[in-house]
C-alpha positions in Angstrom: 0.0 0.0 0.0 1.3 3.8 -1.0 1.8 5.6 2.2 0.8 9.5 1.7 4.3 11.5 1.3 4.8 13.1 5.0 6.7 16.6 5.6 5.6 17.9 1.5 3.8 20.8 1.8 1.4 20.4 -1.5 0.7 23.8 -1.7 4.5 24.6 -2.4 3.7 22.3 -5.6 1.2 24.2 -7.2 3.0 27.2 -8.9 5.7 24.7 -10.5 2.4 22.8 -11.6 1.0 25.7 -13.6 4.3 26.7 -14.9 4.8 22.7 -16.7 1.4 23.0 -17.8 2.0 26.8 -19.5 5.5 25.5 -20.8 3.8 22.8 -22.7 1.0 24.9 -23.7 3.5 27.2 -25.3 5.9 24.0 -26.6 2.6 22.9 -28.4 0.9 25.9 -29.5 2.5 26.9 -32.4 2.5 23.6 -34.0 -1.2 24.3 -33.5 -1.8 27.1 -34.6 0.3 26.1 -37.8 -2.4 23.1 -38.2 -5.4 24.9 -37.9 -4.0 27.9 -39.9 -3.2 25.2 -42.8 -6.8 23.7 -42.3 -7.9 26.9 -42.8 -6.1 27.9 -46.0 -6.9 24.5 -47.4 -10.8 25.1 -46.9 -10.4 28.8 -48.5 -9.0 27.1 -51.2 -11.5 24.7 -52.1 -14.2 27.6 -51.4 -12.1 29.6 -54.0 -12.1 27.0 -56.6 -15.9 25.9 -55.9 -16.7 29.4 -57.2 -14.6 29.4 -59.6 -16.2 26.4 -61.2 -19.7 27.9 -60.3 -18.3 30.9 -62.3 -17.3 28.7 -64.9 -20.6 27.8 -65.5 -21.8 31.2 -66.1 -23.5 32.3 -62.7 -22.9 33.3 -59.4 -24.0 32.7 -55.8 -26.1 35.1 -54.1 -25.5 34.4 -49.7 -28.7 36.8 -48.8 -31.3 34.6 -50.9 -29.4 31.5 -51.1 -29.8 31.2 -54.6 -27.4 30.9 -57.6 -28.2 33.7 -60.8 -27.2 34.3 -64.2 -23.7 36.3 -64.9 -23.7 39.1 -67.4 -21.2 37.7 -69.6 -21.9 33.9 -69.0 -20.5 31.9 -72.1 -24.4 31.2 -72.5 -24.4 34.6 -74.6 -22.6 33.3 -77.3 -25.3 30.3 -78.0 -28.5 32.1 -78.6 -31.9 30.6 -78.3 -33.7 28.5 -80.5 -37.0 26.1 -79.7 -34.5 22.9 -80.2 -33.0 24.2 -76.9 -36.4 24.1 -75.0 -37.5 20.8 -76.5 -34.2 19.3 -75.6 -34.6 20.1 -71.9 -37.0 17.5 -70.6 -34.4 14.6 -71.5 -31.4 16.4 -69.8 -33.7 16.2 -66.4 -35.0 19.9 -66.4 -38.9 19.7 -66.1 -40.1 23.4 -67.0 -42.5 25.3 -68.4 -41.6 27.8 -71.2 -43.6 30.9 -72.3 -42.2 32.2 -76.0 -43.5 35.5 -76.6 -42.5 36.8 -80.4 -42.8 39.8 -82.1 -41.3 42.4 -84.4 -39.7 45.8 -83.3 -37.3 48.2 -84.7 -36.5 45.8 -87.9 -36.0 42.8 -86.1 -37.8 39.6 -84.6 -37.7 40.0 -80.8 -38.5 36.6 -78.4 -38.7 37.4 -75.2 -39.2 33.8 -73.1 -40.0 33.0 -69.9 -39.2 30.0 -68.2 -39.9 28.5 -64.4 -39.7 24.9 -63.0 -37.0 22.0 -62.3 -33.9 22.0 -63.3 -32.3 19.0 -61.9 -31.4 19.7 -58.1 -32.9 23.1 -58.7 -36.2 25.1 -58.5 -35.5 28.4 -60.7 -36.9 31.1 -63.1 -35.9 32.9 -66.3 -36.8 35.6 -68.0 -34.2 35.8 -71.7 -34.2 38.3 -74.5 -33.7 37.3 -77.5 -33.4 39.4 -81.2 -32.5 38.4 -85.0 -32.4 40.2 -88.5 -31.7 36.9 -90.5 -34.5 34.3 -92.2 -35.2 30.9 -90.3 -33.1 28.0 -90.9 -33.9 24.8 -92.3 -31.0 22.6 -91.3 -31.6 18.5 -92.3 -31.6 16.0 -89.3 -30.6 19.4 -86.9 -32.8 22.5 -86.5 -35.5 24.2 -88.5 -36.7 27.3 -87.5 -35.7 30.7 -86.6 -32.6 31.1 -84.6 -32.1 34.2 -81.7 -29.3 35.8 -80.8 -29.0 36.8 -77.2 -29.7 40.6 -76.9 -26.9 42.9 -77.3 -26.0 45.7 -74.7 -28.5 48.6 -76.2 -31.4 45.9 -76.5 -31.0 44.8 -72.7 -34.5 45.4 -70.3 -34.8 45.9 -66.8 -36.4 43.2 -65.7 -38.2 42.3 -62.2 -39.5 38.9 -61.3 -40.5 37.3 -57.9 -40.9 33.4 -58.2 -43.7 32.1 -55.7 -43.9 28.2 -54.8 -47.8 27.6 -53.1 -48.1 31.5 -52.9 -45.0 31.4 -50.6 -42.2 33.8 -52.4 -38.5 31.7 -53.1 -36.6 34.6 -53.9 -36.9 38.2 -56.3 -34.4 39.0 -59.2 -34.1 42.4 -60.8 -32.0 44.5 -63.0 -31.1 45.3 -66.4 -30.4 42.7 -68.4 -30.6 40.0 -71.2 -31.2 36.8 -69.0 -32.2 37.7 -66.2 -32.3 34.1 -63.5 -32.8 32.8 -60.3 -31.9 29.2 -59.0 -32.3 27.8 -55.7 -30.3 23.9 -54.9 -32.1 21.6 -53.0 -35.4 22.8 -53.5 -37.8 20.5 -55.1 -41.1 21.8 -57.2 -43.1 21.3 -59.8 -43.9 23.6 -62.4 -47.5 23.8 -61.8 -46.5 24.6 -58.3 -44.5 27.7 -59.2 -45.5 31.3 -60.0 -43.5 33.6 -61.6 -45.3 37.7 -60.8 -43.2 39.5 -63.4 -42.5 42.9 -64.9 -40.4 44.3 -67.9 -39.8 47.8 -69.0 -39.6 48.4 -72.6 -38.0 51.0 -74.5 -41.1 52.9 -76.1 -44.7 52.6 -76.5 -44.0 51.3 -80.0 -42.1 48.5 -78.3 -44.5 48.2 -75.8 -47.3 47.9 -78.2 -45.7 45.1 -80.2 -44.7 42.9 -76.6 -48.3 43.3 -76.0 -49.6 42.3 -78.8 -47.1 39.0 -78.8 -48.7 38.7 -75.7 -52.3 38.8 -76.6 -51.1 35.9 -79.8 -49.7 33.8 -76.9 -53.0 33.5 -75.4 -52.8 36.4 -72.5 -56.4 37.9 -71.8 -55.9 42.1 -71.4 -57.3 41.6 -68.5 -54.3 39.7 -67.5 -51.8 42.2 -69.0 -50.7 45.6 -66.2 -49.7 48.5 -68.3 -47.7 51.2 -66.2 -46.4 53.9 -69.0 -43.7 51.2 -71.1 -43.6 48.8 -68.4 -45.4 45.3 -68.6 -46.6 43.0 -65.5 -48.3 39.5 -65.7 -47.9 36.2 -64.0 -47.0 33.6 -65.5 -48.0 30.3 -63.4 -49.5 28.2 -66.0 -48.3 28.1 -69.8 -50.7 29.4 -72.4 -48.1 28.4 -75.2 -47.4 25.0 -76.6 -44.8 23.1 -74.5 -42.3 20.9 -75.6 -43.5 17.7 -77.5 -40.7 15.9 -75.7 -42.5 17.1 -72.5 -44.3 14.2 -71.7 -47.0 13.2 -68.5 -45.0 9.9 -67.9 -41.5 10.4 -68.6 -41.7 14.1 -66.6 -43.3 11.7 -63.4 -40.1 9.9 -64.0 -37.3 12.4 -64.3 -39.3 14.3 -61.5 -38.9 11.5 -58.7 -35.3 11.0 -59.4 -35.0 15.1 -59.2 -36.4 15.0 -55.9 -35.0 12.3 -54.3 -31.8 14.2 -55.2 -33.2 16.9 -53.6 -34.0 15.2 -50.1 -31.0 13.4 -50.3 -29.0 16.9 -50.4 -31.5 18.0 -48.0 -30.2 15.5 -45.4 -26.7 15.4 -46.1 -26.2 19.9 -45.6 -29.2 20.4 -43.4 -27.4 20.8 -40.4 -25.0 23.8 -42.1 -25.4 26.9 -42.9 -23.2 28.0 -45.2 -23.2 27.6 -48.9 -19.2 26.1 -48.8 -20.1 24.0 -45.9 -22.6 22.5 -47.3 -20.7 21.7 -50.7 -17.8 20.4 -48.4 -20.4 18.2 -46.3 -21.3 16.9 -49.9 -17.9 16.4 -50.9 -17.2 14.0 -47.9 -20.2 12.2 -47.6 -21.7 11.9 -51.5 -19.1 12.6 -53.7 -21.1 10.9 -56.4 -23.6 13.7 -55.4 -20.9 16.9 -55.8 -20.7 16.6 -59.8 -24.6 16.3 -60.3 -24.4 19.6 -58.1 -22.6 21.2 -60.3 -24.0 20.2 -63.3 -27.9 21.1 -61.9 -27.8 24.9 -61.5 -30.0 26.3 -64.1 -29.1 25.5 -68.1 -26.1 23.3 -68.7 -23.4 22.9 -71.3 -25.5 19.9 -72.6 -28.1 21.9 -73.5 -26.2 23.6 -76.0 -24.6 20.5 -78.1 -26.6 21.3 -81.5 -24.9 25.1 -81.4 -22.1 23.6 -82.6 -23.7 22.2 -85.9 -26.0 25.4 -86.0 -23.4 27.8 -85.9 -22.1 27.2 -88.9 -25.5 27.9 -91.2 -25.3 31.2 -89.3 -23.8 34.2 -91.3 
């Protein structure tokens, strides 16, 4: 048995005590600090290059609204618009409803489209501006019709839109603009649940006369077109336009349940974070399988495009 040490006064003990303990607080400190400063850097620089491929993709992350919105000079701008794009949507997993409004201003043919829904792992909305001078194309096995050209700086609108899901607002986009977007991750909807309250400011009354007018051939009622000087307010919630023939009752059911299990399953993974990065990094760890499709959901994707490449050159 230890006998208790006789004659030490333990108190004596206690100053040497802290002074150990601060020496090997100091001895291990820096070391540390070094470690957690280098865990640090490391996570800035994934953060840094998870916006730069978001950047890459043409948009940018918006913090307040959570949401993820259309650059200015995206590489979208170079592609133009064409119905091929819209009917090739559906099969790339992006369940929307499109609203083509044409009409002629100024000596060209003006669409101005509208667009709300699921895009993969995303719920978003679109407003796009769109002008040509040149006759339609009539390309074998590829494209016929007339082909847009994204709106150049002096044709840009200012645009408004607020997109509501079951009367309960996602998020509000405005500016001037030729695509103006909004796209929120991880929220699951569909179309018919969406509702896009919407405004644009055109350049004159003659402009304004002719949008109207494209409206009212669309199927809008007057009595569902606002009128404020040149600007123009409607909802669009459900399409008066044809969709997409490759929009389809039981292939959208199908494409739907795989987006929204996606959904939920991003959902559980970065529910407990609050950050945008920490999220992604929670991802990253636990489904990277999941990370890519990320990526590759926020709003209109590279794949969309493919046919440019043989349209391009039938373009003068």
């Amino acid at each position: 048995m230890v006998q208790p040490l006789e004659g030490i006064n333990l108190y004596l003990w206690i100053p040497i005590i802290l002074v150990s303990m601060l020496a090997i607080a100091v001895i291990f400190y820096r070391p540390f600090t070094r470690y957690l400063a280098r865990i640090r850097a490391s996570k800035r620089a994934d953060n840094d290059e998870l916006y730069e491929i978001i950047e890459a993709a043409g948009y940018s992350y918006d913090p307040i609204q959570d949401i993820f919105y259309s650059n200015m000079d995206a590489w979208q701008r170079e592609m133009g618009y064409c119905r091929l794009y819209d009917e090739a949507s559906a099969p790339l997993n992006m369940i929307i409803d499109c609203e083509p409004i044409y009409f002629e201003y100024g000596g060209k043919r003006w669409l101005i489209e509208f667009w709300k829904g699921q895009y993969g792992m995303t719920t978003g909305g679109e407003i796009g501006i769109y002008t040509t001078e040149g006759s339609d194309l009539s390309i074998p096995g590829v494209f016929n019709g007339t082909f847009y050209y994204c709106a150049s700086n002096e044709d840009q609108l200012y645009m408004s839109f607020s997109l509501l899901k079951n009367n309960e607002i996602l998020f509000n986009r405005k500016g001037r603009h030729w695509w103006l977007t909004g796209f929120k991750l991880g929220e699951f909807s569909e179309p018919s649940q969406l509702a896009m309250y919407l405004t644009i400011a055109l350049k004159n009354t003659d402009m304004r006369n002719a949008f109207i007018k494209g409206l009212k051939e669309a199927g809008y009622s007057e009595s569902g077109i606002i009128i404020d000087g040149n600007i123009v307010g409607l909802i669009f919630d459900k399409p008066h336009t044809r969709q997409p023939i490759t929009r389809i009752e039981e292939t959208d059911w199908i494409i739907q349940r795989k987006n929204e299990l996606l959904c939920n399953k991003y959902q559980e993974i970065t529910g407990q974070y609050d950050s945008f990065p920490d999220k992604m990094n929670a991802i990253r760890e636990q489904a990277p399988e999941l990370y890519d499709v990320i990526l590759n959901s926020i709003g209109k994707t590279k794949q969309l495009f493919e046919k440019f490449e043989e349209i391009k050159e039938y373009l003068i």
